[in-house]
C-alpha positions in Angstrom: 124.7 -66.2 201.2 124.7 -69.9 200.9 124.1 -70.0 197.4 127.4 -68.5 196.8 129.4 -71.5 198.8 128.7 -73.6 195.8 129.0 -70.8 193.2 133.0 -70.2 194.6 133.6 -73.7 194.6 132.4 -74.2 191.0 134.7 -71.0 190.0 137.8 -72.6 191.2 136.3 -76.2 189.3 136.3 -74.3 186.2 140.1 -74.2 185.8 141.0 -77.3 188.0 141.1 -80.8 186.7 138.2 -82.5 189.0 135.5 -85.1 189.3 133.3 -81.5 190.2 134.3 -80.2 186.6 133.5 -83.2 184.7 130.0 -83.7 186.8 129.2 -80.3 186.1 130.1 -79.8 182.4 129.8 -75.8 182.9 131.2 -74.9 186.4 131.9 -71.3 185.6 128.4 -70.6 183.8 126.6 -72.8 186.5 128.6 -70.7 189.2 127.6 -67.5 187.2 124.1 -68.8 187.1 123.9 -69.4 191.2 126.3 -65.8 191.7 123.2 -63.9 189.7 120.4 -65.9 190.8 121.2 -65.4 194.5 121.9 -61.9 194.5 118.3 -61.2 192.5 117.0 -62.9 195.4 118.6 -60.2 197.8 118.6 -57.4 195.6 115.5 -55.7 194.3 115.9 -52.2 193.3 116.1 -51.9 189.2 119.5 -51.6 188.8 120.2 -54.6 190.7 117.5 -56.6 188.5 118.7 -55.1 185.3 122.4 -56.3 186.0 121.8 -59.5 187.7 118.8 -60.6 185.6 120.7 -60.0 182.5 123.8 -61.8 183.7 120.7 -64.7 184.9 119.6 -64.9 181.3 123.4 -64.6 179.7 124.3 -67.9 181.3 121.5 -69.9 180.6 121.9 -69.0 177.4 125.5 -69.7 177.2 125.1 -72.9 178.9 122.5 -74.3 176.3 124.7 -73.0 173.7 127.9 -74.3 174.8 125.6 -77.7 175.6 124.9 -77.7 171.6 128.1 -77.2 170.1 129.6 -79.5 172.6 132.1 -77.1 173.9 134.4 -78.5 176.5 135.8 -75.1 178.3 139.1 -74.4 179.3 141.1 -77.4 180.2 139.1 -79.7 177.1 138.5 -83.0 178.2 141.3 -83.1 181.2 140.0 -85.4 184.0 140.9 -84.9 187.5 140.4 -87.3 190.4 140.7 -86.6 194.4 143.0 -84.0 194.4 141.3 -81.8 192.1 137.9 -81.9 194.6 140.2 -81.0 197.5 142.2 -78.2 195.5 138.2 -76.7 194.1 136.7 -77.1 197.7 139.8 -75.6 199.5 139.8 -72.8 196.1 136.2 -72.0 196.5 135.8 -72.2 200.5 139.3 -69.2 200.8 137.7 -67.2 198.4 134.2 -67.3 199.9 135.8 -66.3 203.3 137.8 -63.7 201.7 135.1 -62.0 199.9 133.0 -62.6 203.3 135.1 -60.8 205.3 137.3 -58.3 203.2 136.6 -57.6 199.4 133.1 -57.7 198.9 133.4 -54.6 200.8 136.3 -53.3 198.5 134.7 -54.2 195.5 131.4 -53.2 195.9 131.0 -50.9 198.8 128.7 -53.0 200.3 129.6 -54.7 203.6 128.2 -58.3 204.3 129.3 -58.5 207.6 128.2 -56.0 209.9 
């Protein structure tokens, strides 16, 4: 469940203008990448290897092909300083809690808190 503290906060870096966003040149396929790669730790049944592992391999592959072509993602080159960190954390950290606590539930069926 840890992994996916960073993989929320790198969802929300994707579409805000941060010092996280530019660090990270992907933030929504390396959130992708720790979203899949943590739940095949969890999950082992086939289903859940077939769909996480593919998503697993989808993003490294998009990653090393955004990486060749140079692609810059959403927001281009927009920089972001302090604010934008704050604004991703704060992002990441309330949809982490709600997922933790409400929709992972209604999404999936699957409660993570007992």
């Amino acid at each position: 469940m840890l992994l996916m503290l960073p993989a929320f906060i790198l969802l929300v870096a994707a579409y805000t203008p941060s010092r996280i966003r530019t660090v990270v040149r992907h933030p929504m396929l390396t959130g992708v990448l720790l979203w899949s790669f943590s739940h095949l730790l969890v999950n082992g049944d086939l289903a859940s290897v077939v769909l996480f592992g593919s998503f697993l391999v989808y993003t490294v592959y998009d990653i090393v092909s955004a990486n060749q072509r140079n692609a810059l993602g959403p927001l281009g080159a927009a920089a972001g300083g302090l604010v934008g960190d704050v604004v991703a954390i704060a992002g990441g950290l309330a949809l982490y809690t709600l997922l933790l606590f409400w929709g992972h539930q209604k999404l999936t069926g699957v409660p993570l808190l007992p």
